[in-house]
LOZAKE-685848 format. One record per atom (N, C-alpha, C, O): residue number from 1; residue in three letters; x, y, z. Coordinates in nm, 4 decimals, padded with zeros to 6 digits, always signed. Layout:
<rs>
  num  residuo        xx        yy        zz
  NUM      ALA         X         Y         Z
...
</rs>
This chain:
<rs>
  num  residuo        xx        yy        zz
    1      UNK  +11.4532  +02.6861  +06.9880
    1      UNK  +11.4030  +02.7221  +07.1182
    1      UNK  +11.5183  +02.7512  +07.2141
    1      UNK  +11.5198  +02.8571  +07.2768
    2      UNK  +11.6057  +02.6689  +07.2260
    2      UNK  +11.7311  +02.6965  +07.2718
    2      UNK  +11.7793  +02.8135  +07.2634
    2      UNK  +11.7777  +02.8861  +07.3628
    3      UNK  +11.8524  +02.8731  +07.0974
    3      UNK  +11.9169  +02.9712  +07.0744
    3      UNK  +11.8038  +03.1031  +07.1241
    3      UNK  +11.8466  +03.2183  +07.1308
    4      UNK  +11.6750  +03.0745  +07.1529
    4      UNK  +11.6007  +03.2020  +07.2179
    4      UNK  +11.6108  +03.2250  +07.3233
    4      UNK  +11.6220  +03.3384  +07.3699
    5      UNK  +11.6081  +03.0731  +07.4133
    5      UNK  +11.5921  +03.1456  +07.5704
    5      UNK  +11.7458  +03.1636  +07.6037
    5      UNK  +11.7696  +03.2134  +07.7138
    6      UNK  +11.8568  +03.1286  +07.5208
    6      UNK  +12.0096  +03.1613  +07.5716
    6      UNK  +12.0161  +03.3216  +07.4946
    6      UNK  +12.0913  +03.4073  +07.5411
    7      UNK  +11.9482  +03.3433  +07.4001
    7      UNK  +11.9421  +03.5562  +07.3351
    7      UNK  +11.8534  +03.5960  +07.5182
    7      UNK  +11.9137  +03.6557  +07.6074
    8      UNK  +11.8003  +03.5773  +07.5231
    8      UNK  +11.6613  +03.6383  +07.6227
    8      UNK  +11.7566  +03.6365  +07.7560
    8      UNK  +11.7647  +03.7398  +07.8224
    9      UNK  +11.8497  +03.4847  +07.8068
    9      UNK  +11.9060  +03.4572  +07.9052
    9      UNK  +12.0375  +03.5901  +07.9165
    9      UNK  +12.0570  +03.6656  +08.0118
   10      UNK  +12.1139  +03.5837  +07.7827
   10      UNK  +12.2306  +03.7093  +07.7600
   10      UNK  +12.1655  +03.8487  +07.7705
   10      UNK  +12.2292  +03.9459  +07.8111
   11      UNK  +12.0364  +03.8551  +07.7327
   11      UNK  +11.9472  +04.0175  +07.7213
   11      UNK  +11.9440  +04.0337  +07.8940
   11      UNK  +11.9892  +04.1246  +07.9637
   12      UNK  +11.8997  +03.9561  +07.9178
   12      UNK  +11.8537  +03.9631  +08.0987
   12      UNK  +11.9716  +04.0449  +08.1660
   12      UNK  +11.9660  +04.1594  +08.2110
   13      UNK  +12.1076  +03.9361  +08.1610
   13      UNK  +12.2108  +03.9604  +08.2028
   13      UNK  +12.2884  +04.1012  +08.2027
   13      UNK  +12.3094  +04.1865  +08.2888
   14      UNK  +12.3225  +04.0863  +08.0627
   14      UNK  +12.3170  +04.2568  +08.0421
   14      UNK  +12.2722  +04.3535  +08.0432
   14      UNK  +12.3465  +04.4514  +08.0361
   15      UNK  +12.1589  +04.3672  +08.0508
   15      UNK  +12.0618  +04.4481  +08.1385
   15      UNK  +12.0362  +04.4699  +08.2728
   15      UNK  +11.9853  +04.5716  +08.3200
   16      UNK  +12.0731  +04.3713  +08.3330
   16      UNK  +12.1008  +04.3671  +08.4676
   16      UNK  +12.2237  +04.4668  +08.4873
   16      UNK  +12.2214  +04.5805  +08.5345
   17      UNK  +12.3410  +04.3872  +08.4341
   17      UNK  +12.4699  +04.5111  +08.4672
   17      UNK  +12.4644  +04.6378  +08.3722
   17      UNK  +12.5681  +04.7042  +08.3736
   18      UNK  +12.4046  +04.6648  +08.3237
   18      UNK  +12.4006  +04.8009  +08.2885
   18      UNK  +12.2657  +04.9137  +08.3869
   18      UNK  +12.2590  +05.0366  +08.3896
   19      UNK  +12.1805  +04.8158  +08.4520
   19      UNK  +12.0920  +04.9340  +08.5313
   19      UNK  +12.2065  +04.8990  +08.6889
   19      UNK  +12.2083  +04.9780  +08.7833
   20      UNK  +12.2697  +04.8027  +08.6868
   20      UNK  +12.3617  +04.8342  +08.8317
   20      UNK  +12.4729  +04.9350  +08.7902
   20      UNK  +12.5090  +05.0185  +08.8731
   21      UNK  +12.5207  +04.9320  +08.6847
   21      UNK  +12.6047  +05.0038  +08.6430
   21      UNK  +12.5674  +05.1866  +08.6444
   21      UNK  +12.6492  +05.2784  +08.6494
   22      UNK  +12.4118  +05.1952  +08.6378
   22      UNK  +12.3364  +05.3006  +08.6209
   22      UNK  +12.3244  +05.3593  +08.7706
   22      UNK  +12.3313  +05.4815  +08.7844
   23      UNK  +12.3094  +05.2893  +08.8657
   23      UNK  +12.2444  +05.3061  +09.0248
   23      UNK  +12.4127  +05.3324  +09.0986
   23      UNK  +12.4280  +05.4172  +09.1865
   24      UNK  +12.5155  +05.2567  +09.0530
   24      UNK  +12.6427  +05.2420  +09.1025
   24      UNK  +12.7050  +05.3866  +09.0694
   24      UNK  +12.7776  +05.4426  +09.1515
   25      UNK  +12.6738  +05.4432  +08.9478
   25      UNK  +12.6871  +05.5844  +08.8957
   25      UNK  +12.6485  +05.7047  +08.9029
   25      UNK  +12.6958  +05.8026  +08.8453
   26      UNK  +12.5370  +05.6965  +08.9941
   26      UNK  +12.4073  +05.8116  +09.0005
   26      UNK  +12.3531  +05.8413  +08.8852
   26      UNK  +12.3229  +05.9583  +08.8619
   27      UNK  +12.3278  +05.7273  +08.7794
   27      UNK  +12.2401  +05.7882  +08.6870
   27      UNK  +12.1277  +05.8028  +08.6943
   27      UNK  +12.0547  +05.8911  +08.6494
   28      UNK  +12.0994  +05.6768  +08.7780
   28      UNK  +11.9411  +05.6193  +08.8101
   28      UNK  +11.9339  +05.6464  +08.9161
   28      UNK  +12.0000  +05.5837  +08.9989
   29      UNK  +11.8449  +05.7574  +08.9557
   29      UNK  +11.7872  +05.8201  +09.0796
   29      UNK  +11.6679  +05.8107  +09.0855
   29      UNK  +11.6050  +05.8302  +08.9815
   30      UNK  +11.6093  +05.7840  +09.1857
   30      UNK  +11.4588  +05.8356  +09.2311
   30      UNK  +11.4573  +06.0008  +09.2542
   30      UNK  +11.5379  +06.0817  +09.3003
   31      UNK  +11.3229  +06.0080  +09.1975
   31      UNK  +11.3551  +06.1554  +09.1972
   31      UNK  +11.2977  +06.1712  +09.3431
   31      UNK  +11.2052  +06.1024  +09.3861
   32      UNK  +11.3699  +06.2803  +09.4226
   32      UNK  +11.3299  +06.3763  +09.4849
   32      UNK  +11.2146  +06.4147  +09.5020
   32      UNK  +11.1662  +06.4775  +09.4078
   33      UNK  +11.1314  +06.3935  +09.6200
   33      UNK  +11.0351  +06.5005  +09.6196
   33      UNK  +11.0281  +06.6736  +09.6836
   33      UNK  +11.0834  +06.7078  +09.7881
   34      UNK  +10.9636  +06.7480  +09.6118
   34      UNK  +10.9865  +06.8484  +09.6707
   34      UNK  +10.8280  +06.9219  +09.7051
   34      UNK  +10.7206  +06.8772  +09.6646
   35      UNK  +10.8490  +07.0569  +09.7984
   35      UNK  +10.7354  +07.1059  +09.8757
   35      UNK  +10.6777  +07.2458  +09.7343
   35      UNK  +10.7540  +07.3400  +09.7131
   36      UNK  +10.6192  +07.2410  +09.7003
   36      UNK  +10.5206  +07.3527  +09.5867
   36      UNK  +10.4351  +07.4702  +09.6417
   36      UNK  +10.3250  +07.4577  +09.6954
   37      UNK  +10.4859  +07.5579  +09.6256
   37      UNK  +10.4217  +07.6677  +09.6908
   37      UNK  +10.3663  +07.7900  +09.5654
   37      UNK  +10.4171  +07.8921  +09.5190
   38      UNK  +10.2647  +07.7324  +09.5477
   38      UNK  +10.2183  +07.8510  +09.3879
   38      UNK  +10.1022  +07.9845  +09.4145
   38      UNK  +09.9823  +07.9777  +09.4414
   39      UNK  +10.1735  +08.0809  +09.3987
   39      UNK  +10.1145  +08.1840  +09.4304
   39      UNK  +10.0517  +08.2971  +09.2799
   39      UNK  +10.1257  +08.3535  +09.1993
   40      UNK  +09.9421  +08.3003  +09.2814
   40      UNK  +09.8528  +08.3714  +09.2107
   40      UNK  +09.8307  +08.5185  +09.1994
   40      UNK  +09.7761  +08.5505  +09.3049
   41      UNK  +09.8500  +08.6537  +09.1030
   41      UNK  +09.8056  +08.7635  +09.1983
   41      UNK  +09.7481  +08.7796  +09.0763
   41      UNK  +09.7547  +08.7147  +08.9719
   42      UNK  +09.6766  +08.9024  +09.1167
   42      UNK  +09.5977  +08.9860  +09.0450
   42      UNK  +09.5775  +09.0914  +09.0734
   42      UNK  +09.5170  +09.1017  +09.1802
   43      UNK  +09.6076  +09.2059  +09.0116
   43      UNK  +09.6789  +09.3357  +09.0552
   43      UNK  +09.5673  +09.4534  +08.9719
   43      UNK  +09.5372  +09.4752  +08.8546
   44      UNK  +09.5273  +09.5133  +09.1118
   44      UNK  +09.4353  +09.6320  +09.0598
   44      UNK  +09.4335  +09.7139  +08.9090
   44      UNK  +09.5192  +09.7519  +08.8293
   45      UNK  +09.3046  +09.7174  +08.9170
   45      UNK  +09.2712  +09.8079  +08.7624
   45      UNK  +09.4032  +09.9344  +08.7206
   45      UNK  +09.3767  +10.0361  +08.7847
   46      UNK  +09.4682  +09.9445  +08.6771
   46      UNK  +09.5224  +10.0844  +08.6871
   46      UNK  +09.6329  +10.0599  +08.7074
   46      UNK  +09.7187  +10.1404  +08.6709
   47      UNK  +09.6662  +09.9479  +08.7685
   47      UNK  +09.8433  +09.9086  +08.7988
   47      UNK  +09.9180  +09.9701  +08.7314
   47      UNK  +09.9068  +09.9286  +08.6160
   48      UNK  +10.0079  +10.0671  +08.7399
   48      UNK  +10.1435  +10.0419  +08.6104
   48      UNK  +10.2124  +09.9592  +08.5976
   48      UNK  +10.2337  +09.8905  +08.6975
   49      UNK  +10.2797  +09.9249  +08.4735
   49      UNK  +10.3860  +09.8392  +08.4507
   49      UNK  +10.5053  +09.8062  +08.5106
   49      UNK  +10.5652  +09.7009  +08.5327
   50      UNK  +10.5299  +09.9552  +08.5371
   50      UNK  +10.6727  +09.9660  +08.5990
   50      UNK  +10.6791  +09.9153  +08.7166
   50      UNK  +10.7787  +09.8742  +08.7761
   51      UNK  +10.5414  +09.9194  +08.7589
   51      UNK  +10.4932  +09.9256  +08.9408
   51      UNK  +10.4747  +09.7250  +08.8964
   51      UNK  +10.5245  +09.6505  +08.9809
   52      UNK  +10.4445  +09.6943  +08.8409
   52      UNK  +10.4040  +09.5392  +08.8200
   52      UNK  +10.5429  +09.4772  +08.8151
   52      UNK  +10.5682  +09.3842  +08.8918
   53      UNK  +10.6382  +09.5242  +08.7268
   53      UNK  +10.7528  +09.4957  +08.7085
   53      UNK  +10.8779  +09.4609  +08.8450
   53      UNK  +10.9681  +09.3861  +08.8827
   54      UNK  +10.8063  +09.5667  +08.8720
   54      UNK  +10.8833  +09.6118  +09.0438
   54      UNK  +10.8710  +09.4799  +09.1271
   54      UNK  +10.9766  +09.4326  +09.1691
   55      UNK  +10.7362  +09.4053  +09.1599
   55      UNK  +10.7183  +09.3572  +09.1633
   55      UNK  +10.7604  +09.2000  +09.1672
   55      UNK  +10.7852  +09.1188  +09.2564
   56      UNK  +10.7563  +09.1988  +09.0454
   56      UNK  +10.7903  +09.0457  +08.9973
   56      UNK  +10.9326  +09.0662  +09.0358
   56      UNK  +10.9860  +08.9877  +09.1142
   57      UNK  +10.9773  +09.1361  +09.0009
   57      UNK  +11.1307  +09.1247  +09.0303
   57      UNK  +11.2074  +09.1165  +09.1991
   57      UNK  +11.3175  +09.0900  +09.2472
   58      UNK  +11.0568  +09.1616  +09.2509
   58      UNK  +11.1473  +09.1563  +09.4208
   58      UNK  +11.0656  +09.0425  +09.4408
   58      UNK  +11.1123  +08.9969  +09.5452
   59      UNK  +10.9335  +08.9362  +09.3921
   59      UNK  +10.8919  +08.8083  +09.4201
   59      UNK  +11.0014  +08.7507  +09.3711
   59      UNK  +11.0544  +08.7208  +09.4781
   60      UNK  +11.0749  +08.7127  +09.2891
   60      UNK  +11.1922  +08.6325  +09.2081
   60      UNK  +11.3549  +08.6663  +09.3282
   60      UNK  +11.4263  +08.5856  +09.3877
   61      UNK  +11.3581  +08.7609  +09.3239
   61      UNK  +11.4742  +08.8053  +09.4517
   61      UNK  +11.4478  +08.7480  +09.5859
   61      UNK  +11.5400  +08.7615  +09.6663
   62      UNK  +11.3547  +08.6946  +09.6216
   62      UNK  +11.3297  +08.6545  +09.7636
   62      UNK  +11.4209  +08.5026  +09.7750
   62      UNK  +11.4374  +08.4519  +09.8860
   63      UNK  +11.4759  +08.4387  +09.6517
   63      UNK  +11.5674  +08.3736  +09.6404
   63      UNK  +11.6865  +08.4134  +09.7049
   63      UNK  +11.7424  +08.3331  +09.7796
   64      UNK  +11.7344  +08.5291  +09.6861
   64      UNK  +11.8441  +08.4867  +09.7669
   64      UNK  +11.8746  +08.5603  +09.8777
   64      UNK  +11.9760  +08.6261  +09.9005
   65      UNK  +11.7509  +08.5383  +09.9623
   65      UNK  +11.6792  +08.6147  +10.0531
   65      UNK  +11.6645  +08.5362  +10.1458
   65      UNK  +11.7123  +08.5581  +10.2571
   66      UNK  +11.6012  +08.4389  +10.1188
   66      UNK  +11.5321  +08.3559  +10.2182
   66      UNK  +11.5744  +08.1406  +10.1850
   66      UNK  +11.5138  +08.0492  +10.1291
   67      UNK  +11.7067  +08.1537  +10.2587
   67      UNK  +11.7717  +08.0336  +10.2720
   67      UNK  +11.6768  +07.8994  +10.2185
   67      UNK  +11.7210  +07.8238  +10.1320
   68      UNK  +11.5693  +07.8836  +10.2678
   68      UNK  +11.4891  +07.7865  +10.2434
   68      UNK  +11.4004  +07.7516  +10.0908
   68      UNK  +11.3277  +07.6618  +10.0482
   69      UNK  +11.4484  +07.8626  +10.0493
   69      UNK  +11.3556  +07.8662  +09.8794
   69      UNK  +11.4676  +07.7674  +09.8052
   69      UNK  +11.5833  +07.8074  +09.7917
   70      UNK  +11.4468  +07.7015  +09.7814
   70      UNK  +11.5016  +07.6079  +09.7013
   70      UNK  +11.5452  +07.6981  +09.5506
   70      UNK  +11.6575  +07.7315  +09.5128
   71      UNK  +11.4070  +07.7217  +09.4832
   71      UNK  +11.4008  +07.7800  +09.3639
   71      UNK  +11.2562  +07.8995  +09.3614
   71      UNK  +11.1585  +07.8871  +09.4353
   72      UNK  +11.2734  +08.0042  +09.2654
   72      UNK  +11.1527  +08.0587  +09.2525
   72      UNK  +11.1270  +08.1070  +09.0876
   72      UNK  +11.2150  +08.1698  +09.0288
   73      UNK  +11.0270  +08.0790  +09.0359
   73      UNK  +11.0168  +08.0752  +08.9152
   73      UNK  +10.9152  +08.1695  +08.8911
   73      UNK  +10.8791  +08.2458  +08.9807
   74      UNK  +10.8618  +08.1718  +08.7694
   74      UNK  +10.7203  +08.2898  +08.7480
   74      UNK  +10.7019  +08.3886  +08.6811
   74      UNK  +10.8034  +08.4446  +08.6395
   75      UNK  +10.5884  +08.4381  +08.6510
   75      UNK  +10.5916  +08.5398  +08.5324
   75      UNK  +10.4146  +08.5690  +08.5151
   75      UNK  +10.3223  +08.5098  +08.5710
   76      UNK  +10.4100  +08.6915  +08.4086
   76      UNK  +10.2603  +08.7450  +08.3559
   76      UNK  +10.1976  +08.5725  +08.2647
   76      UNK  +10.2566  +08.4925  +08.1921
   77      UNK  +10.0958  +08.5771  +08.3026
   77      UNK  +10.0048  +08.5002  +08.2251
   77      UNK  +09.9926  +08.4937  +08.0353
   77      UNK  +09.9388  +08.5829  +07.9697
   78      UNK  +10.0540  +08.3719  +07.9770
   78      UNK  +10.0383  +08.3761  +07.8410
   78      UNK  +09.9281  +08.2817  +07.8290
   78      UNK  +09.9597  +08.1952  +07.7473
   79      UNK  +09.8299  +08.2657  +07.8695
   79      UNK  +09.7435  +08.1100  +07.8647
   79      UNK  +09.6298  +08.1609  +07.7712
   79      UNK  +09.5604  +08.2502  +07.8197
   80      UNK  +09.5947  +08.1128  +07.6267
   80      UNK  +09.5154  +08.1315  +07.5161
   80      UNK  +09.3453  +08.1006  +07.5626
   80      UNK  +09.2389  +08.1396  +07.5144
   81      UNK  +09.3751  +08.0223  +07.6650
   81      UNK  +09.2237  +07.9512  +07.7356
   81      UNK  +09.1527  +08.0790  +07.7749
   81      UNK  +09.0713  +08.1034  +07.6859
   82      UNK  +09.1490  +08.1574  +07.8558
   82      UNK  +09.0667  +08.2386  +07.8778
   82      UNK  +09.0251  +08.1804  +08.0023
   82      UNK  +08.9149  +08.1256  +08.0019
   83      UNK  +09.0926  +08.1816  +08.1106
   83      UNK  +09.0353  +08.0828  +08.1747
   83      UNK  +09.1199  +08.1068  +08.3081
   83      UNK  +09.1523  +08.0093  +08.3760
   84      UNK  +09.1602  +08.2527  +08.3503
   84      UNK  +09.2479  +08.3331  +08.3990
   84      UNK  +09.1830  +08.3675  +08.5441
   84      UNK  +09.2396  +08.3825  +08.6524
   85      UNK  +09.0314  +08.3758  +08.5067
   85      UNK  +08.9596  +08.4351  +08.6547
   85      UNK  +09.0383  +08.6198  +08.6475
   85      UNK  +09.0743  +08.6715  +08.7533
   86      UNK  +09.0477  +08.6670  +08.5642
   86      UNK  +09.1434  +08.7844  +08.6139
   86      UNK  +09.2952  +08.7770  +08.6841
   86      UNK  +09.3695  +08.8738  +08.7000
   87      UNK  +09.3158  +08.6748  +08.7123
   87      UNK  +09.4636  +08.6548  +08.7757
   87      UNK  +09.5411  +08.6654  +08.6623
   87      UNK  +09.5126  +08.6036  +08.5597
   88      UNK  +09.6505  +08.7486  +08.6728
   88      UNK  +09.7375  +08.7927  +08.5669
   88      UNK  +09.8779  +08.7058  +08.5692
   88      UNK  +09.9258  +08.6667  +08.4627
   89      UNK  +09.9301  +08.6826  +08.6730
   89      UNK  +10.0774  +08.6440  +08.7260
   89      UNK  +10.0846  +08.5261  +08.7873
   89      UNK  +09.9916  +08.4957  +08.8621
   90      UNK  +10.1618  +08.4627  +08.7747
   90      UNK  +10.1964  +08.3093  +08.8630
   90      UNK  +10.3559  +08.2716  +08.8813
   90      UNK  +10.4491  +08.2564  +08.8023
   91      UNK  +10.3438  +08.2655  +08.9981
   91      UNK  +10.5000  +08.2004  +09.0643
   91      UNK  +10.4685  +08.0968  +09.1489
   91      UNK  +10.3863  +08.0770  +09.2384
   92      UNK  +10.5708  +08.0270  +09.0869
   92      UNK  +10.6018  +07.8790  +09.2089
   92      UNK  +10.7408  +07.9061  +09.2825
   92      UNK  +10.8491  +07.9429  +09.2371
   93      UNK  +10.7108  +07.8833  +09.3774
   93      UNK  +10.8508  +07.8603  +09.4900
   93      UNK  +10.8380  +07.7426  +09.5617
   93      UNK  +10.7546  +07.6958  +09.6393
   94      UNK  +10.9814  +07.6953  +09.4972
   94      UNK  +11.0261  +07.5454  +09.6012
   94      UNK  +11.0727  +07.4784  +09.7066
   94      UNK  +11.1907  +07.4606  +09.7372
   95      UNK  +11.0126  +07.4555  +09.7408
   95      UNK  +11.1034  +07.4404  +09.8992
   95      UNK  +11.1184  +07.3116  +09.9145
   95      UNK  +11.0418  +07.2356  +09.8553
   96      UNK  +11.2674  +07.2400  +10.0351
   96      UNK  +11.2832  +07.1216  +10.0204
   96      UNK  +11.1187  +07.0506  +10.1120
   96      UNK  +11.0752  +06.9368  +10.0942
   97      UNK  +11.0742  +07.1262  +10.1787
   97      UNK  +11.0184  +07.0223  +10.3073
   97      UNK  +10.8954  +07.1465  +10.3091
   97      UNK  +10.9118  +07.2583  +10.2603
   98      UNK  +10.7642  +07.0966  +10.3800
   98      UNK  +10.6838  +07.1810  +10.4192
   98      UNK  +10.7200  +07.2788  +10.5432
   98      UNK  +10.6442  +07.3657  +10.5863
   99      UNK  +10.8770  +07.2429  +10.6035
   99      UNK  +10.9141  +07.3245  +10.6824
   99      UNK  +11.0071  +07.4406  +10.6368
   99      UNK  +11.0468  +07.5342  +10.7063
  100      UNK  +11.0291  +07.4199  +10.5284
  100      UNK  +11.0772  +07.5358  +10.4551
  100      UNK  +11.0067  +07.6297  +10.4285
  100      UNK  +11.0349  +07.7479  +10.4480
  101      UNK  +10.8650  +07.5675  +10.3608
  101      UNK  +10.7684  +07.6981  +10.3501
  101      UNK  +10.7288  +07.7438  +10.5008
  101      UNK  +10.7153  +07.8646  +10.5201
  102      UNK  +10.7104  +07.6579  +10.6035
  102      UNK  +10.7082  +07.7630  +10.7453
  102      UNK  +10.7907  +07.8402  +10.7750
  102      UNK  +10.7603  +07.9380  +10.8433
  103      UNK  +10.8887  +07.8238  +10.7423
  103      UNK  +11.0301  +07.9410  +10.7942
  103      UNK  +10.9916  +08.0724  +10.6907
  103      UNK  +10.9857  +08.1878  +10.7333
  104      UNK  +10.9704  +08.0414  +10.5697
  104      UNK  +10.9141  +08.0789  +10.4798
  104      UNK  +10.8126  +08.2367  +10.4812
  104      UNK  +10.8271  +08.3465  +10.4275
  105      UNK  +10.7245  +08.1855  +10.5585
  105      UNK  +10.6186  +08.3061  +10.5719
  105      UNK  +10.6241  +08.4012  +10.6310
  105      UNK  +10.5829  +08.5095  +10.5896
  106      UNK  +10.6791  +08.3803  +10.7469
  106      UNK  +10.7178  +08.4526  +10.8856
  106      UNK  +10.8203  +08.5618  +10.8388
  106      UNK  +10.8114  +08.6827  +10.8598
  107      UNK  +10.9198  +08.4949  +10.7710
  107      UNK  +11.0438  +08.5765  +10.7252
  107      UNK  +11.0545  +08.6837  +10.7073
  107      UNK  +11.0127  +08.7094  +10.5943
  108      UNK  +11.1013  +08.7979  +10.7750
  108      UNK  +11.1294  +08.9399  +10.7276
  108      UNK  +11.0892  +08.9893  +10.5853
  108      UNK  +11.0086  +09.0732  +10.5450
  109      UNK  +11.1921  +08.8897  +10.5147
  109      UNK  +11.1909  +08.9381  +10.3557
  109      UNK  +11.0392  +08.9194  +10.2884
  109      UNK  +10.9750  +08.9905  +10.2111
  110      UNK  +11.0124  +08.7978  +10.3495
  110      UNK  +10.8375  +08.7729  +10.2832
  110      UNK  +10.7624  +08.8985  +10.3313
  110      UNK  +10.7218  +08.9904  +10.2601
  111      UNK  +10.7567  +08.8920  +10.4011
  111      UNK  +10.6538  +09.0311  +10.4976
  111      UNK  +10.6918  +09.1475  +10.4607
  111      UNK  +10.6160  +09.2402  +10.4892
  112      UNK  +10.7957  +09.1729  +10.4004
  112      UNK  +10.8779  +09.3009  +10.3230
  112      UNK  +10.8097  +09.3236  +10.2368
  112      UNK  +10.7490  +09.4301  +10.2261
  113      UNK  +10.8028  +09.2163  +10.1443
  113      UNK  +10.7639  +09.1783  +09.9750
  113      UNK  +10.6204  +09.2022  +09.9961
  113      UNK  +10.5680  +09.2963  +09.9365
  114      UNK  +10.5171  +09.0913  +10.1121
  114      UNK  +10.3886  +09.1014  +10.0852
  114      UNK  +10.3581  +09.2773  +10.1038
  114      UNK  +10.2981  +09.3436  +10.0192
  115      UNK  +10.4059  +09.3247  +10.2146
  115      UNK  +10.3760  +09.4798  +10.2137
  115      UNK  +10.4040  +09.6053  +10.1352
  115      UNK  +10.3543  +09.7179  +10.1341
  116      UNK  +10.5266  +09.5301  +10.0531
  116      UNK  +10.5723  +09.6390  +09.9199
  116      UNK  +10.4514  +09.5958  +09.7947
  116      UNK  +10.4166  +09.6794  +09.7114
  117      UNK  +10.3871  +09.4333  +09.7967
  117      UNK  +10.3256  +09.4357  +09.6438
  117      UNK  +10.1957  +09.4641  +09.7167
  117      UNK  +10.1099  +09.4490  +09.6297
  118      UNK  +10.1337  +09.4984  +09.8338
  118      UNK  +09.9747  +09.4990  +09.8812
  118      UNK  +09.9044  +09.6005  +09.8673
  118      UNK  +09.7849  +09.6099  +09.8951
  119      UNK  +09.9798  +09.6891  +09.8199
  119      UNK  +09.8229  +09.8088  +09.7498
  119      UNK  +09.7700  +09.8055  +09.6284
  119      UNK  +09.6631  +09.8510  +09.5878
  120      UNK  +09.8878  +09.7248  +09.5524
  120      UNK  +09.8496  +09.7056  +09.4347
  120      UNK  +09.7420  +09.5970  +09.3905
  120      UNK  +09.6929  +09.5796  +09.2790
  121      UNK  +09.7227  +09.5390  +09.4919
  121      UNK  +09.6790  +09.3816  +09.4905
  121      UNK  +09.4954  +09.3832  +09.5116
  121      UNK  +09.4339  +09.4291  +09.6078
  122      UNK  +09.4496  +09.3298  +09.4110
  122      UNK  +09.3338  +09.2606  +09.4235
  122      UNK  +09.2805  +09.1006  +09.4337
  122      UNK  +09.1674  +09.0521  +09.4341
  123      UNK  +09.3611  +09.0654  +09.4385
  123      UNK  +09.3637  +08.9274  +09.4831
  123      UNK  +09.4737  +08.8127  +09.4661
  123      UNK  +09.5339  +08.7910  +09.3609
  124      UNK  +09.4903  +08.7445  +09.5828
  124      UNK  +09.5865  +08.6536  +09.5353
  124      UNK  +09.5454  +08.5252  +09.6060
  124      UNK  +09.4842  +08.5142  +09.7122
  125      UNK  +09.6063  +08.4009  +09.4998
  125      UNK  +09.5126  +08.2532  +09.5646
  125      UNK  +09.6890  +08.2186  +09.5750
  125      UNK  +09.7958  +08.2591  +09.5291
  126      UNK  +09.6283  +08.1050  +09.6780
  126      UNK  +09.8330  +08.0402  +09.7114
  126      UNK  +09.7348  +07.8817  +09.7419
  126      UNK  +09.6333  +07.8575  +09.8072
  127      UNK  +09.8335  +07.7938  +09.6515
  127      UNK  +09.7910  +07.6809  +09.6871
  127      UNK  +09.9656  +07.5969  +09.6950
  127      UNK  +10.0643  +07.6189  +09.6247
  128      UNK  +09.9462  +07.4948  +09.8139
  128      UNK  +10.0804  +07.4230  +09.7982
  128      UNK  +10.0251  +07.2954  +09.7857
  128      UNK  +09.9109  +07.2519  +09.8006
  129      UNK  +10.1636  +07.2304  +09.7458
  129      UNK  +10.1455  +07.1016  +09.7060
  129      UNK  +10.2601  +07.0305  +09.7176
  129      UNK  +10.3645  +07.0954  +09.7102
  130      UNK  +10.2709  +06.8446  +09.7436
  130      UNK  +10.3972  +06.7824  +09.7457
  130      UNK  +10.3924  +06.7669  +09.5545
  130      UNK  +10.2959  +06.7586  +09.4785
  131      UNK  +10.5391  +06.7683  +09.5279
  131      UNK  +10.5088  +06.7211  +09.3717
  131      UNK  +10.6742  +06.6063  +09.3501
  131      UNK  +10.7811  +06.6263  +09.4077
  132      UNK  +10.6540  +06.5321  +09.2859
  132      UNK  +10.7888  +06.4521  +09.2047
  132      UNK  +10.8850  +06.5561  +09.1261
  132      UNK  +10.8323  +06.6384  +09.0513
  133      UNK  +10.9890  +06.5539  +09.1382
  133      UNK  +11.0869  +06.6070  +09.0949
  133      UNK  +11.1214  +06.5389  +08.9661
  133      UNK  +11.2193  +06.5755  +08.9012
</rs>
C-alpha cells in the first residue's frame, strides 16, 4: 500500500512539473476564440466557369484587402449528402472580434467584391458565429 501511494505521490509530482513546464513554455494555451463569418452563394443558371472562378478568387483576395480578416478560406461544394439547397460555394472568413466583421462590411473592397459577384448571384445565406480556435 505504501509503495502505491509513494508511485501515485511521484506520478502527481511529475506531472505537475511537466504541465508547469508546458504553460511556462507556451505549449499549453487556451485556445483563442475567434469571430466566424460563413458565407453561402449560389450562382445563376448559366454562370460560366471562368466568371465563377473570377469570383472565388477576388472572395479569397479580400485578405489582403481588408486588415481585419484574420483568414479567408473556401471553395465549390464536394458534399455527397445532397443536401446543398442549390448553394454551390462556401467561404468562411475570420475575424479577431465581431468588430472586425463591422469594419468588415462597410469596406470599399467588400462593396467592390459584393458588386463585381451580384449579377451572377441567386442567392446567398451568411451566418456568423463565435467558435474555439
Amino acid at each position: 500500500m505504501k509503495k502505491m501511494l509513494m508511485v501515485l505521490l511521484v506520478a502527481a509530482v511529475i506531472g505537475g512539473f511537466y504541465m508547469s513546464a508546458k504553460v511556462a513554455f507556451g505549449a499549453e494555451k487556451t485556445p483563442a476564440r475567434v469571430f466566424r463569418h460563413v458565407v453561402l452563394l449560389k450562382f445563376k443558371d448559366g454562370t460560366a466557369p471562368d466568371r465563377v472562378r473570377a469570383i472565388e478568387d477576388a472572395f479569397l483576395a479580400l485578405k489582403d484587402k481588408i486588415d481585419t480578416v484574420k483568414s479567408i478560406e473556401g471553395g465549390a461544394d464536394v458534399s455527397p449528402e445532397k443536401m446543398q439547397q442549390g448553394f454551390t460555394h462556401a467561404f468562411m472568413v475570420t475575424f479577431a472580434d465581431a468588430a472586425g466583421r463591422d469594419a468588415y462590411i462597410p469596406h470599399k473592397a467588400h462593396q467592390d467584391f459584393v458588386a463585381f459577384m451580384k449579377p451572377d448571384l441567386d442567392k446567398v445565406l451568411v451566418v456568423d458565429f463565435w467558435s474555439q480556435r
